[in-house]
C-alpha positions in Angstrom: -21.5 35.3 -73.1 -19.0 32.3 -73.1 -16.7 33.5 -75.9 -16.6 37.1 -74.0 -15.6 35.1 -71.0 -13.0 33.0 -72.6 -11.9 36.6 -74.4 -11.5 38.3 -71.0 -7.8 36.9 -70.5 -7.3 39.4 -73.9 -9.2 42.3 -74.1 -8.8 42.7 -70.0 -4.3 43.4 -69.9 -5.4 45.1 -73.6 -7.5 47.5 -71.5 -5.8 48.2 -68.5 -2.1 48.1 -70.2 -2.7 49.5 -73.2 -5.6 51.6 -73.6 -5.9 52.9 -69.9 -1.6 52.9 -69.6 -2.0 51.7 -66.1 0.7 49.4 -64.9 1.8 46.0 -65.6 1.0 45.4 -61.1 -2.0 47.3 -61.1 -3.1 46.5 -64.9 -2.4 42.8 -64.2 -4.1 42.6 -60.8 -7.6 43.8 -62.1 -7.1 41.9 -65.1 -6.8 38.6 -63.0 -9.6 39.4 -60.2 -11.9 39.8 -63.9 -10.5 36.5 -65.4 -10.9 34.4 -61.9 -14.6 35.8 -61.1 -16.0 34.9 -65.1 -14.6 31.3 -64.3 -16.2 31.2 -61.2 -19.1 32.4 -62.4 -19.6 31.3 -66.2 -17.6 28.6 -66.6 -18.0 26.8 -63.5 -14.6 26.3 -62.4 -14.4 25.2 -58.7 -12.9 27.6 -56.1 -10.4 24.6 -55.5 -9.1 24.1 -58.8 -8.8 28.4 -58.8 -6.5 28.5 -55.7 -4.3 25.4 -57.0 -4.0 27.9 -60.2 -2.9 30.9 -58.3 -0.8 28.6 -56.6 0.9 27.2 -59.8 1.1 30.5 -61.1 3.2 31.7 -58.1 5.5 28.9 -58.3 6.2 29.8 -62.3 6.7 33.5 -61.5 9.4 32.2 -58.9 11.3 30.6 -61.6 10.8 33.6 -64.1 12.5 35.6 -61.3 15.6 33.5 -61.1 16.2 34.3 -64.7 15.6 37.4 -64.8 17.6 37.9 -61.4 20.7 36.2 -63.2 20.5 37.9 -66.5 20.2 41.6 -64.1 23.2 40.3 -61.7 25.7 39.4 -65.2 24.9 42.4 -66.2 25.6 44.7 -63.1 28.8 42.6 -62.3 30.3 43.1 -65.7 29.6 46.9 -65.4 31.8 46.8 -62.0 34.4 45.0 -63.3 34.5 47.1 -66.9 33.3 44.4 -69.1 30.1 45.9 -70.5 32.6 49.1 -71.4 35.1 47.0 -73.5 31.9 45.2 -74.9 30.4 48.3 -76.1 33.7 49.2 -76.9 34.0 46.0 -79.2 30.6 47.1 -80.7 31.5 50.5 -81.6 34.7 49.2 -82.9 32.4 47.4 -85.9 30.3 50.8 -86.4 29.6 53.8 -84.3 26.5 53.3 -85.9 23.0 52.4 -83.8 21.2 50.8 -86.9 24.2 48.7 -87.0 24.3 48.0 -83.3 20.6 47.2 -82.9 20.8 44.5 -85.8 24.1 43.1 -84.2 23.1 43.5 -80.7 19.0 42.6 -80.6 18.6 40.4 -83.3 21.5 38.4 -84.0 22.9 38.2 -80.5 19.4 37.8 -79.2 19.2 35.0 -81.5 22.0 33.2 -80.1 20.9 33.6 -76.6 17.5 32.3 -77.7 18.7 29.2 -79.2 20.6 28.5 -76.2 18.6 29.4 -73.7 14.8 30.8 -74.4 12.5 31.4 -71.8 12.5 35.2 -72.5 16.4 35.6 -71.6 17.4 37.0 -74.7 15.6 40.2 -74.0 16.8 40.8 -70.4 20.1 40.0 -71.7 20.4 42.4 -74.8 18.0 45.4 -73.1 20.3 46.8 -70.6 23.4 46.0 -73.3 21.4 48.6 -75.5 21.3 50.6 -72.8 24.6 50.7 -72.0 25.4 51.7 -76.0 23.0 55.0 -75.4 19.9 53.6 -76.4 17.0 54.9 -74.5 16.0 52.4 -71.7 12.5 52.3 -73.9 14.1 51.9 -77.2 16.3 48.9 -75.8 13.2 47.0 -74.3 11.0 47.9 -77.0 13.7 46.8 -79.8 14.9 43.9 -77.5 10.9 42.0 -77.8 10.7 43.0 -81.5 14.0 41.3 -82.4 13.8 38.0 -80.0 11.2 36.9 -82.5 12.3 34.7 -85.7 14.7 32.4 -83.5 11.9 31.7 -80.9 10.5 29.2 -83.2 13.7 27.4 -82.2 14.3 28.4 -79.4 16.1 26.6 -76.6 17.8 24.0 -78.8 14.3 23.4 -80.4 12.4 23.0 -77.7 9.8 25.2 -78.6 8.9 22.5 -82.4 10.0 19.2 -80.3 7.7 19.8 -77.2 5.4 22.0 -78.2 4.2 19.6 -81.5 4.4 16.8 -78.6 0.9 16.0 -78.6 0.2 15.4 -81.8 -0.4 11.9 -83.1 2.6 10.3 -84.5 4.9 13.1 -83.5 8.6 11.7 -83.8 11.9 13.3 -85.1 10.9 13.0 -88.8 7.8 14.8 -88.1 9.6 17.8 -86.3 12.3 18.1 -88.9 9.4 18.1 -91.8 7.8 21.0 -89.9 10.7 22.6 -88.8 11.7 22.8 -92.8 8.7 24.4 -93.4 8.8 26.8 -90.5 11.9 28.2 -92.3 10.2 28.1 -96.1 7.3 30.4 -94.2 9.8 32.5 -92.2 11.8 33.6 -94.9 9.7 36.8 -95.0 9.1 37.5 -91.7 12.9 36.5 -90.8 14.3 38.5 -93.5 12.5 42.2 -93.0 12.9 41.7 -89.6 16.6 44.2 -89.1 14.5 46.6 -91.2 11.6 46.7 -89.3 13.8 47.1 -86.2 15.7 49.7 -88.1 12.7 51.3 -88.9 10.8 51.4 -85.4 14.4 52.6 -84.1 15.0 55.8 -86.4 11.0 56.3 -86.9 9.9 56.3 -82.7 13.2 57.1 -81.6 14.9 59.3 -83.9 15.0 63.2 -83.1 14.0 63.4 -87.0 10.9 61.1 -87.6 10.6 59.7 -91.1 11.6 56.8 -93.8 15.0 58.0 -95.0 16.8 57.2 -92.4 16.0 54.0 -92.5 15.5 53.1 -96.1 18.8 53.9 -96.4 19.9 51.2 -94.8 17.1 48.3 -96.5 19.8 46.8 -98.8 22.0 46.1 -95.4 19.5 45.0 -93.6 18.2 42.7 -96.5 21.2 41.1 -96.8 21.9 40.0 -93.1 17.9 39.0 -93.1 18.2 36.7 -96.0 21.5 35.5 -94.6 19.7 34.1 -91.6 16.3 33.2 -92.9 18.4 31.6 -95.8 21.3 29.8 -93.4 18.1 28.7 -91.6 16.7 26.7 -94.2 20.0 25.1 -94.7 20.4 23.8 -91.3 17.1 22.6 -91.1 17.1 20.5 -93.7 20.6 19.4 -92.6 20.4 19.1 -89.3 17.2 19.0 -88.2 15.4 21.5 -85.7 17.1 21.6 -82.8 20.5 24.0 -84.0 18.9 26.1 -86.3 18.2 29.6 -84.4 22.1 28.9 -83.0 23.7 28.3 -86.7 22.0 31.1 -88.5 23.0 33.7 -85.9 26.0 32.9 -85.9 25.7 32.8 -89.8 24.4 35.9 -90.2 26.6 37.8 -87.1 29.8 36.8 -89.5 28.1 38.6 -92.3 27.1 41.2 -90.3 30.2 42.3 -88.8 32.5 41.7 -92.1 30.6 43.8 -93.9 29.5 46.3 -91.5 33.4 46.7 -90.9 33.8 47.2 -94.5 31.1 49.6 -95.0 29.1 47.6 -97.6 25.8 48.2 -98.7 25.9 50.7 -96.2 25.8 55.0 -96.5 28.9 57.3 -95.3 28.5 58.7 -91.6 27.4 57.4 -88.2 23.6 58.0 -87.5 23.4 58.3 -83.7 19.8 60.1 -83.5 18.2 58.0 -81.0 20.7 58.3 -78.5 19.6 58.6 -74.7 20.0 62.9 -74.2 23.1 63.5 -71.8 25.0 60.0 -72.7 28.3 60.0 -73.2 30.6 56.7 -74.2 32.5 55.4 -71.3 36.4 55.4 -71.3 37.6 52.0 -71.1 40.5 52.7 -68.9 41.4 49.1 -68.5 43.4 46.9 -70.3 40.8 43.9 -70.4 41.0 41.9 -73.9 37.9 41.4 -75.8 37.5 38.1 -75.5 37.9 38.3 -71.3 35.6 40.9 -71.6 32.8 38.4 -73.5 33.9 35.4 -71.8 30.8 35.7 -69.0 28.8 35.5 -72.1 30.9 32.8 -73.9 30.0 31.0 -70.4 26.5 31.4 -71.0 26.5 29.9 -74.2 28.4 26.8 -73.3 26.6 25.9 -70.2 22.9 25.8 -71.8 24.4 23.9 -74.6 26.6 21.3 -72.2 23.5 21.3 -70.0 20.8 20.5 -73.5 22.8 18.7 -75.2 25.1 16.1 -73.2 22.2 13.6 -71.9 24.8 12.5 -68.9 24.7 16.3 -67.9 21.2 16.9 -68.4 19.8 14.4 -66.4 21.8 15.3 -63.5 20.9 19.3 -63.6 17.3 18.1 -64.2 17.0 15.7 -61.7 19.5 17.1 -58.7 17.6 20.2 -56.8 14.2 19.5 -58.5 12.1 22.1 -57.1 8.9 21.2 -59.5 5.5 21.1 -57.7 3.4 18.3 -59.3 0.1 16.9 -58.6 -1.0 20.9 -56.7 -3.8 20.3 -54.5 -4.4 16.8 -55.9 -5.2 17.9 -59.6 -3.1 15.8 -61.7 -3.3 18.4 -64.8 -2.1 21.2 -62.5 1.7 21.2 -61.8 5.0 23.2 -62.1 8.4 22.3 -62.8 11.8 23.9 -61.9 14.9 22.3 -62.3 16.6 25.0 -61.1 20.2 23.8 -61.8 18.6 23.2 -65.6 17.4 27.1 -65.4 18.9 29.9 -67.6 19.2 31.7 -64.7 21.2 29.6 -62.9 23.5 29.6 -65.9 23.4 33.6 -65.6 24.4 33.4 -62.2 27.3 31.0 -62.0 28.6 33.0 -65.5 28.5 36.3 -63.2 30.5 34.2 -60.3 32.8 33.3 -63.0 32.8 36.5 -64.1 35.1 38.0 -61.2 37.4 34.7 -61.3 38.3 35.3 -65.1 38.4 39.1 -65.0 40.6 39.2 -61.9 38.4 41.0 -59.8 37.3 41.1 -56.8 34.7 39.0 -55.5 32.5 42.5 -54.0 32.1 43.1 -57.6 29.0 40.6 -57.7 27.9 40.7 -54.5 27.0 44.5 -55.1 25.4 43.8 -57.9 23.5 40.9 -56.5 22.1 43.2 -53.9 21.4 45.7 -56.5 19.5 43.6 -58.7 17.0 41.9 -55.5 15.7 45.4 -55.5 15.1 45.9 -59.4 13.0 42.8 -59.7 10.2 43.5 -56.2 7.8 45.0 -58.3 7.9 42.7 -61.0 7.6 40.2 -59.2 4.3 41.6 -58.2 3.3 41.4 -61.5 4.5 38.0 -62.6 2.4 36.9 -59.8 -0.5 38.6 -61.0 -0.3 37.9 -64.9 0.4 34.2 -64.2 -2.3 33.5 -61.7 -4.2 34.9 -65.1 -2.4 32.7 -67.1 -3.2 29.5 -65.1 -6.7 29.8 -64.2 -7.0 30.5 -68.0 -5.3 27.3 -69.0 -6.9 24.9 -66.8 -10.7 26.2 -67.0 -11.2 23.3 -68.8 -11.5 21.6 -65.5 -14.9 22.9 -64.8 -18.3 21.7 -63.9 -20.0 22.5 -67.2 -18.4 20.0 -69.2 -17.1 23.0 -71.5 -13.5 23.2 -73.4 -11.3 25.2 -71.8 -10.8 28.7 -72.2 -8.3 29.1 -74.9 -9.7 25.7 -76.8 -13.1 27.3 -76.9 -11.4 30.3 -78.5 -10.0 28.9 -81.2 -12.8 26.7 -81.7 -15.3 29.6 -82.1 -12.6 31.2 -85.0 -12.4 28.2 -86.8 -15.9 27.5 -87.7 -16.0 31.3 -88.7 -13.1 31.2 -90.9 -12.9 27.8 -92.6 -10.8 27.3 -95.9 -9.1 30.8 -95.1 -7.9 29.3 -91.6 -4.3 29.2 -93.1 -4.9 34.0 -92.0 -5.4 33.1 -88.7 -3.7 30.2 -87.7 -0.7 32.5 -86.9 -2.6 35.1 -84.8 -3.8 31.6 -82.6 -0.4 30.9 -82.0 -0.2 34.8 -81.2 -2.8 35.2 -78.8 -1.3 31.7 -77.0 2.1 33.5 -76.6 0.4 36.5 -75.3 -1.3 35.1 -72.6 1.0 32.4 -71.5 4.1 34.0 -72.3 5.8 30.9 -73.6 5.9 30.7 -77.5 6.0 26.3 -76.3 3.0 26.4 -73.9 0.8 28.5 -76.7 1.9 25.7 -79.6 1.3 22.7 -76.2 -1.9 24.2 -75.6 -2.9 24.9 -79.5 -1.2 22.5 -81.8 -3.9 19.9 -81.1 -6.6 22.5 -82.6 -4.8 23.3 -85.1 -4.3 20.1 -86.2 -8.1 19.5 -85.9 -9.0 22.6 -87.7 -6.3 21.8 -91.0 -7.7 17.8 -91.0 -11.6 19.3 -91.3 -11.2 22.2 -93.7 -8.3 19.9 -95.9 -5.5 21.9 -95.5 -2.2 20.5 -95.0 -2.1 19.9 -91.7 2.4 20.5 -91.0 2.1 24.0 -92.9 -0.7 24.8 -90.5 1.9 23.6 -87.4 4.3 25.3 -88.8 2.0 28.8 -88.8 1.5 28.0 -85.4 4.8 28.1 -84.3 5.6 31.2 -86.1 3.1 32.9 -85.0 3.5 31.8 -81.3 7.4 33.4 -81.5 5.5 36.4 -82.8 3.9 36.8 -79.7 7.0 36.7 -77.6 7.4 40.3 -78.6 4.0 41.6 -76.7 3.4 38.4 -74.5 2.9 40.5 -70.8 5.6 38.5 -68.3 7.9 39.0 -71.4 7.1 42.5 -71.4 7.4 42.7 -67.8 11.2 41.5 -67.6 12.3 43.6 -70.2 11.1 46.8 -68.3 12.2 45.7 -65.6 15.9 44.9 -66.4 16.1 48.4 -67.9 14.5 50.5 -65.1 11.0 51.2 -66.9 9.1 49.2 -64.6 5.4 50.7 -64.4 5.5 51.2 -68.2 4.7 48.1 -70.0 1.6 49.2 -71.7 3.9 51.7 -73.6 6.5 49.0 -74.5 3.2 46.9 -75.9 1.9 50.1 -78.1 5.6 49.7 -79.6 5.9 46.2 -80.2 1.7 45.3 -81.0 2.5 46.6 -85.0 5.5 44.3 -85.8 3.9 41.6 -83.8 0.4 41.7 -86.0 3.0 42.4 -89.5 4.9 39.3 -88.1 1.3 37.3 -88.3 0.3 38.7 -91.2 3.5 37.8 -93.0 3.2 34.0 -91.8 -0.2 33.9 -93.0 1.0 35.2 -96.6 4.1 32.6 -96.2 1.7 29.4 -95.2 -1.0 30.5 -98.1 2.0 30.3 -100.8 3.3 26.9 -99.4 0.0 25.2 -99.6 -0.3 26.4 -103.0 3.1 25.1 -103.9 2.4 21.4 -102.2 
């Protein structure tokens, strides 16, 4: 009964979302009311420690919303001013071509958002771009999850390796360098097929002609910009250490890209645009904006999350000025929120869009529309960021209960582990997984699990930093079926209500993603 408890959090949003196609709202609220009753009942959490959840779980959908309110509002005011035209126009310039475009656009560009920013951005970022190239608004969000994936395991200027291994004992900078090596040694399979597999799911789900050639033709490309970032990866790690790495090799791999998409190498004659969106036709860019105004928002972007991660002057003061974190909630000293909001992404979103109008010589009615446009996109996911995170945090903290008993998720993993032993190294990425999926943070699944898997590695002798290291992997797997993910990427696209097909889309590559880890850690420990 306890381990169907603890596996309620799962198999509930699996039901509703996927199986039963309901809405993420609707999906998400039953899937909550479920989760909150069997830790009422079963696992003897107190009502108190339930409503401080609920409570903490609003407060972190608030902050979700100001990122995904910033990355909607950039996008809308660079549509008014002409921007996203001269972008796409700058796109189509390198190839016409949308197997071309999604690896530029979703994975390496989503890559360099990731390593600056995290926190799910890249996805609301690169979604409606996609959309704005032709791609159906389903194809973008789908393709947008499945490609912010490899660089999460760096993810805000390695956040996700240097907090999320926090906890263990004698974690320092050596110790997250050693692992984050390894993370790329791992990686270099799932990192290097992943522009095929989003080349594949494109043309194959997309495509008005289902089927393999129109994407095999294009595996020696995509090999070759794969390897060029799993590769570059390796390199900076070792050089550099972890922090850098998901920035350096995508920028690595988008010169590589472009030169020799440009160039046509490795690449067949003619422009496959199957998968285009059915009455879309390419904007005229009437105006007489340069590229690099037209990407400057973006530029912005970039700069600012770095400047505000990087420079410790600068980060202090956005993380200390307009400190809207909520500790200590209802007196439980485990339960807390933070949000710095001037530390946020979507802060950063928002000042690039203000900017925006200021470099692009436009007026200033150019954001305020879209500001006002974008409140009313994000109402009903808001609804269901409330929902999945009140899920979330009752999930989390259960561990403060009457019975004495391990927490939800520790319990979970503690039940696989005695069932799977010496073959642990299989499953350790589909723990960091399931973490992602439920918390929605590839960091709070590696917080939360890194400890176990430590435990687990020390007591069936495997080495315990390749067993990290599958954990982080897997936990950027889960970013791309993780439900408040999900949620944002529907919702910057217009498919709100349809998250449950955006999962049945990105599920596969997520469990080949795990899979491929495993495979990755299993060779490394034989090589040690």
């Amino acid at each position: 009964m306890l381990i169907l408890a603890a596996l309620s959090a799962i198999i509930a949003p699996f039901l509703f979302l996927v199986l039963l196609r309901m809405s993420a709202v609707k999906g998400m609220f039953f899937s909550a009311i479920i989760v909150i009753l069997l830790a009422l009942t079963v696992w003897g959490v107190g009502g108190e420690v339930i409503i401080a959840s609920i409570l903490q779980g609003t407060h972190k959908a608030l902050t979700i919303l100001l990122i995904l309110f910033g990355a909607i509002v950039l996008l809308d005011t660079l549509r008014n001013t002409g921007a996203v035209s001269r972008i796409n126009k700058g796109f189509r310039s390198i190839s016409g071509d949308m197997r071309v475009q999604v690896v530029i656009v979703a994975f390496l560009f989503g890559s360099l958002i990731e390593g600056a920013a995290g926190f799910g951005t890249p996805a609301a970022v690169t979604g409606p771009l996609m959309v704005a190239l032709g791609f159906t608004p389903m194809a973008a969000a789908a393709l947008a999850l499945i490609a912010d994936s490899s660089a999460v395991s760096f993810g805000a200027v390695g956040t996700p390796v240097q907090v999320g291994l926090s906890n263990i004992p004698g974690a320092n900078l050596s110790f997250y360098q050693d692992v984050g090596v390894k993370i790329t040694m791992i990686d270099l399979m799932g990192a290097t097929f992943i522009p095929f597999v989003l080349v594949f799911i494109l043309t194959f789900f997309f495509g008005k002609k289902k089927g393999w050639s129109n994407a095999l033709s294009y595996l020696p490309w995509t090999l070759l910009v794969g390897a060029t970032y799993s590769l570059s990866a390796l390199l900076y790690a070792s050089l550099f250490g972890h922090e850098f790495v998901s920035i350096l090799a995508s920028l690595t791999g988008l010169i590589v890209a472009t030169v020799t998409a440009k160039n046509g190498v490795l690449l067949p004659k003619g422009e496959w645009k199957d998968a285009l969106e059915g009455g879309f036709e390419e904007e005229k860019d009437q105006s007489n904006m340069g590229l690099l105004r037209a990407w400057s928002p973006y530029v912005v972007v970039v700069l600012l999350l770095l400047i505000t991660r990087i420079i410790p002057q600068v980060k202090q003061f956005t993380l200390n000025v307009f400190d809207l974190s909520w500790e200590n909630i209802l007196g439980y000293e485990q339960i807390s929120s933070g949000w710095q909001v001037l530390y946020s992404p979507g802060t950063v979103l928002i000042i690039a869009a203000l900017l925006a109008v200021v470099i692009q010589r436009k007026s200033f009615n150019n954001f305020t529309t879209a500001a006002a446009k974008s409140l009313g996109s994000i109402k009903s996911a808001g609804l269901a960021l409330l929902f999945t995170l009140a899920l979330v945090q009752v999930f989390t903290n259960s561990g403060l209960n009457g019975e004495d008993l391990l927490s939800m998720p520790q319990y979970i993993a503690q039940s696989l582990a005695g069932a799977f032993g010496p073959m642990w190294i299989f499953v350790a990425p589909f723990l960091g997984e399931l973490g992602a999926f439920i918390t929605g943070s590839a960091t709070v699944s590696t917080l939360t699990f890194s400890p176990v898997q430590y435990s687990i590695a020390n007591q069936t002798g495997l080495n315990t930093d390749v067993v990290l290291a599958v954990q982080v992997i897997g936990a950027a797997a889960g970013n791309m079926i993780c439900v408040h993910n999900v949620v944002a990427a529907t919702a910057v696209v217009g498919l709100t209500g349809k998250e449950g097909d955006i999962i049945r889309k990105t599920l596969g590559p997520a469990i080949l993603y795990g899979v491929l880890a495993g495979i990755g850690g299993f060779i490394l420990l034989n090589i040690l």
